[in-house]
N, C-alpha and C positions, 0 to 999 in steps of 0.2 A: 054364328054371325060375327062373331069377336072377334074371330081370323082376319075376316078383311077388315074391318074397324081397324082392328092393329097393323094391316099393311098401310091401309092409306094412311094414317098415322104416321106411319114410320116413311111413307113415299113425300109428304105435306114435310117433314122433317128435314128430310134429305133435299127436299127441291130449297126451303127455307136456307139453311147452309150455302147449298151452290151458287144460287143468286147474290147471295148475303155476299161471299166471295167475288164476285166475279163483279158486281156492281164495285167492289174495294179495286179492282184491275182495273175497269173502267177508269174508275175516279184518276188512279196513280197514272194511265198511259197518257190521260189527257192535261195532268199536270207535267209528265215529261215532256210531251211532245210543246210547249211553253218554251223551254230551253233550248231546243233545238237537238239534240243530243246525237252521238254517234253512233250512224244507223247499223254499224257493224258490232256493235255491240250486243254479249248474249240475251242480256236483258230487253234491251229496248227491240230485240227481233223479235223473242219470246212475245213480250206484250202486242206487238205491231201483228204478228201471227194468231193471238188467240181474241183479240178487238176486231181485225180488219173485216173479218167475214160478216162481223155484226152490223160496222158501220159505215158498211159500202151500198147495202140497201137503204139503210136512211139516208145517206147523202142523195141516192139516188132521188127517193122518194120527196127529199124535200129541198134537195139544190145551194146552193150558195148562196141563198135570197138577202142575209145579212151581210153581206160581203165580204170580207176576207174571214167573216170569226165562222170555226165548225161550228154549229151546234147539235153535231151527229151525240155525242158523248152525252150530252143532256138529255137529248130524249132517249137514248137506253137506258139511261139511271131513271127516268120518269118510267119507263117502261115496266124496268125491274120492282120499284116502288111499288104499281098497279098488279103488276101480276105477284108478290109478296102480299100486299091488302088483301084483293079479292080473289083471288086462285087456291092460296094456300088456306087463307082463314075460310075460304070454303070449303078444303077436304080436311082442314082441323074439325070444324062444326059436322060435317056429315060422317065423319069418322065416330066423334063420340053419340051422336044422336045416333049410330046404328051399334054403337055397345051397349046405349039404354042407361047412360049416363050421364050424369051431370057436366058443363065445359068445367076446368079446373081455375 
C-alpha cells in the first residue's frame, strides 16, 4: 500500500508546483496587461496563450459587472489558493494515512 501512498504524494507534489507556478503567470500577465504592452511581443503572447483559455470562461461566467476592471485574474488565483488548501492537503493527508503514518 506504500506504492500508492508514495504516488499520491508525489502526484499532491507535483500538482502543488504547477499551480504554485502558474498562479506566479497569472499574477505577472495581469500586472502586464496594466501597461498595455506590445501584443507582438514573445513574451506578452506566451503569457496571453497560456492565461486566455483559463480566463475566457470566467469572464464568461461572470461578465464585466464591475465595469471596465477584469476581475477574471482574481478569481483564478482565488481558485488556485482553493484547490492548493483543500485538494492537495487532501491527497497529502490521505497519502500518509494510507502509509500508516504520522503527517510530518
Amino acid at each position: 500500500m506504500f506504492i500508492v501512498a508514495n504516488l499520491i504524494l508525489a502526484v499532491a507534489q507535483i500538482l502543488d508546483i504547477v499551480l504554485s507556478v502558474y498562479m506566479w503567470v497569472v499574477i505577472i500577465a495581469a500586472l502586464i496587461s496594466w501597461v498595455s504592452p506590445d501584443p507582438y511581443n514573445p513574451i506578452v503572447r506566451l503569457l496571453y496563450a497560456i492565461t486566455e483559455p483559463v480566463f475566457r470562461p470566467v469572464r464568461k461566467l461572470i461578465g464585466f459587472r464591475l465595469g471596465p476592471v477584469d476581475i477574471s485574474p482574481m478569481v483564478v488565483v482565488l481558485a488556485i489558493i482553493f484547490i492548493r488548501t483543500f485538494v492537495i492537503s487532501s491527497l497529502i493527508e490521505l497519502g500518509y494515512k494510507l502509509k500508516g503514518g504520522a503527517l510530518p
